[in-house]
C-alpha beads as a LAMMPS data file, in Angstrom:
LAMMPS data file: protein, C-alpha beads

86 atoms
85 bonds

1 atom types
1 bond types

-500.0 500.0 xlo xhi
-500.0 500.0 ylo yhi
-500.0 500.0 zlo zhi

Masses

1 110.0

Atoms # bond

1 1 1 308.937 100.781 -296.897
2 1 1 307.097 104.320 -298.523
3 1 1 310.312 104.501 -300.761
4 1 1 310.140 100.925 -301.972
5 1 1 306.135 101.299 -302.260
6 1 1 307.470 104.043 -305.390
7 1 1 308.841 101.069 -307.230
8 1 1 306.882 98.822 -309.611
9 1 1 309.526 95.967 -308.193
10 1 1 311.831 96.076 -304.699
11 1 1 313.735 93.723 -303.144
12 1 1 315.361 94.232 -299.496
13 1 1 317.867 92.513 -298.747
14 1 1 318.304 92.023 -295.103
15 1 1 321.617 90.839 -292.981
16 1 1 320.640 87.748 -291.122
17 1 1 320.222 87.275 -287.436
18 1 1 319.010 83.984 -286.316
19 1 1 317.757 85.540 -282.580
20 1 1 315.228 88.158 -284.784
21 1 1 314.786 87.090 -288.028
22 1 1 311.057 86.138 -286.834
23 1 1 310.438 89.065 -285.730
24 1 1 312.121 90.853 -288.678
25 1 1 309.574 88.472 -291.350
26 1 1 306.264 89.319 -289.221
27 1 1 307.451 93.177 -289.230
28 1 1 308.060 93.010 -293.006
29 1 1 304.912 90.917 -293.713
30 1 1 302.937 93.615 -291.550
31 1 1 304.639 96.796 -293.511
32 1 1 303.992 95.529 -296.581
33 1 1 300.599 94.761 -296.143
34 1 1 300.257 98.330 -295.073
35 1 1 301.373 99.624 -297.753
36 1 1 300.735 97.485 -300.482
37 1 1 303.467 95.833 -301.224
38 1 1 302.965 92.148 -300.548
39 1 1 302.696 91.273 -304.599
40 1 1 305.787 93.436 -305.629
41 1 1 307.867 93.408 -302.504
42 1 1 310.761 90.094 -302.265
43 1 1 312.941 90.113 -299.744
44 1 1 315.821 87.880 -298.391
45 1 1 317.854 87.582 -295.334
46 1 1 321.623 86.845 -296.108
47 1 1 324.757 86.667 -294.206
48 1 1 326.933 89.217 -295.309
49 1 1 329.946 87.465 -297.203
50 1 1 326.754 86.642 -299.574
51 1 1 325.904 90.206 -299.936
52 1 1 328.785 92.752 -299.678
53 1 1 326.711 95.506 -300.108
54 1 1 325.426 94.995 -296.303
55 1 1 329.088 95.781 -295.310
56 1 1 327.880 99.443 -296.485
57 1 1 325.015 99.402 -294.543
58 1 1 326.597 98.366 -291.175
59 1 1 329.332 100.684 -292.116
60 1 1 327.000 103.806 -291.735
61 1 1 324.732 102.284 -289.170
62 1 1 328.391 102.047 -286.868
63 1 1 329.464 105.492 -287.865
64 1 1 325.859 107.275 -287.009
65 1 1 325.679 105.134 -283.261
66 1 1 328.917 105.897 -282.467
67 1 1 328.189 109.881 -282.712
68 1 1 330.663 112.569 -282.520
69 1 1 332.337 113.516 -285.723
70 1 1 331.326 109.509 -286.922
71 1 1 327.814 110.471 -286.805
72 1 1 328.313 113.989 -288.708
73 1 1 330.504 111.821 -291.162
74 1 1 327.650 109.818 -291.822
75 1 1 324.661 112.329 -291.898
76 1 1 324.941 113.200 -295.590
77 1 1 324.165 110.272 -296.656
78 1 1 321.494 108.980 -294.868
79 1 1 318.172 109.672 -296.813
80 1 1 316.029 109.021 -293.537
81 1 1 315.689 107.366 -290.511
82 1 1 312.549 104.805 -289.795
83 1 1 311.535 103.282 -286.680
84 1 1 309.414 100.759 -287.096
85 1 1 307.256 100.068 -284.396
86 1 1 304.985 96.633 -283.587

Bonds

1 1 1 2
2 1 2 3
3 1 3 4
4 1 4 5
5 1 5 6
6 1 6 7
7 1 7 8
8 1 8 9
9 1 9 10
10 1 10 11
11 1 11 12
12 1 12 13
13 1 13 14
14 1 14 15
15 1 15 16
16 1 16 17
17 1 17 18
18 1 18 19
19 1 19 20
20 1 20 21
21 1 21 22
22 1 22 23
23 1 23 24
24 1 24 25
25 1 25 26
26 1 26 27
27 1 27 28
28 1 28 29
29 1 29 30
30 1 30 31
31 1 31 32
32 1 32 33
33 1 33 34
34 1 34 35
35 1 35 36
36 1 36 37
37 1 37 38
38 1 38 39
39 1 39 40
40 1 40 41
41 1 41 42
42 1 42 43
43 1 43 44
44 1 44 45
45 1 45 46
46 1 46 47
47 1 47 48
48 1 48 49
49 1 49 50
50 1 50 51
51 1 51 52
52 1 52 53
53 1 53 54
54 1 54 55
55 1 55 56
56 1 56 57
57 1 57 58
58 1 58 59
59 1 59 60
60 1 60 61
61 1 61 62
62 1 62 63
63 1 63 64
64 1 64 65
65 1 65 66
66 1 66 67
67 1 67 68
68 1 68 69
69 1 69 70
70 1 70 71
71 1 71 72
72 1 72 73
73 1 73 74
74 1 74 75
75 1 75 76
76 1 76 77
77 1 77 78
78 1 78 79
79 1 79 80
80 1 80 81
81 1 81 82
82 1 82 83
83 1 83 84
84 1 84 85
85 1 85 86
């Protein structure tokens, strides 16, 4: 959320998941109020053969959980790791 709070305009685009996709909307609602995002923040949930992109994203998130020479793989290009927390 900080890096997209740089940005006059950010969309997230998120891959969905019926069982938290509540949860996911009040944690993004909450973030961006925090950091004042709500009027330039959009974001959508999509399944994945509508967004190919989050095939890149599970791609790394795989590699870095798996650990071993997957994770060190991966470590270059991951910017940063957030937990978000309720």
């Amino acid at each position: 959320m900080a890096r997209a709070a740089q940005h006059v305009r950010a969309k997230i685009v998120i891959e969905r998941d019926a069982s938290v996709e509540k949860a996911d909307r009040q944690t993004l609602f909450r973030e961006a109020s925090r950091y004042g995002l709500r009027d330039t923040l959009s974001y959508s949930f999509e399944a994945p053969h509508q967004e190919p992109l989050l095939w890149i994203a599970d791609a790394i998130a795989w590699s870095y959980t798996k650990g071993g020479d997957w994770k060190r793989r991966s470590e270059p290009i991951i910017a940063g790791i957030t937990n978000l927390t309720p």
